[in-house]
N, C-alpha and C positions, 0 to 999 in steps of 0.2 A: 485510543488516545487521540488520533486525529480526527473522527468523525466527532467525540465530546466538544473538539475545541475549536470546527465548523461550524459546530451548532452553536457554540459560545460567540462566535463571529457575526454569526447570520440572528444571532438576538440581538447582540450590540446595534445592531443596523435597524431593527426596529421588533417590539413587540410579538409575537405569532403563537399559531396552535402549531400541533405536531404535523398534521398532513401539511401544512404551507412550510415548514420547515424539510418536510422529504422532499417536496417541488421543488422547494430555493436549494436545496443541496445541491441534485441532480442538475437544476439547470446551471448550476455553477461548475461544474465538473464535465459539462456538454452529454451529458446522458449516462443510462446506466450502462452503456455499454462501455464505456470510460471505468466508472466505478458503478458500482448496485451496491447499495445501502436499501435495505428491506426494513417498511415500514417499521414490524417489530424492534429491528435494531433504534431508531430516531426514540420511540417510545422510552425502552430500557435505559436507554440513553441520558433522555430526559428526566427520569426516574432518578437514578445517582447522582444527576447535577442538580436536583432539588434536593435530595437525601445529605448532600455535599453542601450547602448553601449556596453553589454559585448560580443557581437562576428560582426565580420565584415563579409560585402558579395563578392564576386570578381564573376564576370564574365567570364565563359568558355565557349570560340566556340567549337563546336561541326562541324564533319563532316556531314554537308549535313542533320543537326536538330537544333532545337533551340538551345540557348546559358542557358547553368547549370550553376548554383548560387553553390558557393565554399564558405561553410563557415569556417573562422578561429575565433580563440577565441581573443581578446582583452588582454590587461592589465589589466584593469577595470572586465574583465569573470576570469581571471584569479586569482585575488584578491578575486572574488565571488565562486570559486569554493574552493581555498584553507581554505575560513572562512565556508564553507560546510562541508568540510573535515575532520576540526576541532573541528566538534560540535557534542558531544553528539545526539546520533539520541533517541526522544521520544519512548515510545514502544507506546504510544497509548492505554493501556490495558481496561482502565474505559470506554472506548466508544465502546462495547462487543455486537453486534445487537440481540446475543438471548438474553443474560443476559436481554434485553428490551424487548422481546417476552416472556420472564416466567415471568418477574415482571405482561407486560399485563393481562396475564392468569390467574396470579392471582388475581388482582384486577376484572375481568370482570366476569370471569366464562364463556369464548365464549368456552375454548379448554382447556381439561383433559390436567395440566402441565405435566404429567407422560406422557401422549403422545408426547408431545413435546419433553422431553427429550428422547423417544424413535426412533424420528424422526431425533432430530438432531445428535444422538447416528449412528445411521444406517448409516445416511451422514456422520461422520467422519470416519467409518470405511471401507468406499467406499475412502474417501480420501486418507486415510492411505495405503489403498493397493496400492493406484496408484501413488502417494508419492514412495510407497517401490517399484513398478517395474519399477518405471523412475530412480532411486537410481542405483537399480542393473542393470538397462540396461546402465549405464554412465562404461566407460572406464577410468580404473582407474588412468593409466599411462597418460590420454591426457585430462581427465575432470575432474580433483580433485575440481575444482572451484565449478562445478554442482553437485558432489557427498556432498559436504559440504552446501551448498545452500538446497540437498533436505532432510541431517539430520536434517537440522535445522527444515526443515519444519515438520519430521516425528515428532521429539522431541515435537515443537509447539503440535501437533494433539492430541502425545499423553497426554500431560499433560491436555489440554483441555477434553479430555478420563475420565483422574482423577477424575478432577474439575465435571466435569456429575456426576460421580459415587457419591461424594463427595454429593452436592447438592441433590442426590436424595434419598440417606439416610435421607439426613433432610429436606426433603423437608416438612414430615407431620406438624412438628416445625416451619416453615418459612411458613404454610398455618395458620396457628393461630394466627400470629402475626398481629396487622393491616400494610396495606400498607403502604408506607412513604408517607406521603402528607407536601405542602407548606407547613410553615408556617402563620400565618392568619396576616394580615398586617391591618393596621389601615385605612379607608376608610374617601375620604375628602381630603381636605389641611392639611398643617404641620401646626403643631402651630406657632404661630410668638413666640419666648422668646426674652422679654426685661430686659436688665441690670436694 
């Protein structure tokens, strides 16, 4: 969804084939180490928003090589892009892949949680460093967009930092508790209820 509705951004701005549209992504996003979006993806991409009507294709000769697909955006992309623009973006937070790896550990007993949290501790501060020297390595008069991009990220890290420290205080407390499990549901058919 998001990558469709960059590329719906980055046509509004003007004209392009598919390789200038993976450039303009990337360098919009300060590299792929930020985000990777693989050529194939921009492709497919572009493929369902032509299939979609929101961006059109034109054909360009080329000197003495095949003919490049020139995509513009539509009415219809353009309508799609400004109700994007418009919307509140989710943060996502409750779908947390360790948060699902400590609950595991704790339910099973496969892996010391305290290791865990040591683990993913160590990895965030491996993040953070490298967060903080792609930060300082950005130029501040020509890359404000990437320096703001990689505070967010630092900020993200660090509160995630917190939230560790937080949780591992209490973790002894959250080890005594039982695990959350279903609900138990009634096995069989529903009853029939007659007036």
């Amino acid at each position: 969804m998001t990558v469709k509705n960059a590329l719906l951004g980055l046509l509004a701005q003007r004209p392009r084939h598919g390789y200038e549209l993976h450039a303009a992504f990337e360098a919009l996003v300060g590299g792929k180490q930020n985000w990777e979006v693989k050529p194939a993806q921009v492709y497919t991409t572009l493929n369902r928003l032509a299939q979609g009507g929101f961006i059109a294709e034109d054909a360009l000769a080329q000197d003495g090589g095949p003919e490049k697909l020139i995509y513009a955006i539509t009415a219809q992309g353009e309508g799609e892009l400004l109700v994007w623009l418009s919307t509140p973006t989710p943060t996502g937070h409750q779908r947390d892949e360790f948060f699902l790896k400590l609950m595991i550990a704790l339910a099973t007993n496969v892996v010391d949680p305290y290791r865990l949290i040591y683990t993913q501790r160590t990895s965030l501060y491996r993040e953070l460093h490298a967060a903080t020297a792609q930060r300082n390595a950005a130029n501040p008069r020509a890359e404000l967009a990437q320096i703001l991009l990689m505070d967010q990220v630092i900020m993200h890290i660090e509160a995630d930092l917190r939230w560790l420290e937080m949780v591992e205080a209490r973790l002894d407390e959250l080890k005594r508790q039982p695990v959350p499990q279903p609900e138990p549901r009634p096995r069989g058919r529903p009853r029939m209820i007659f007036d």
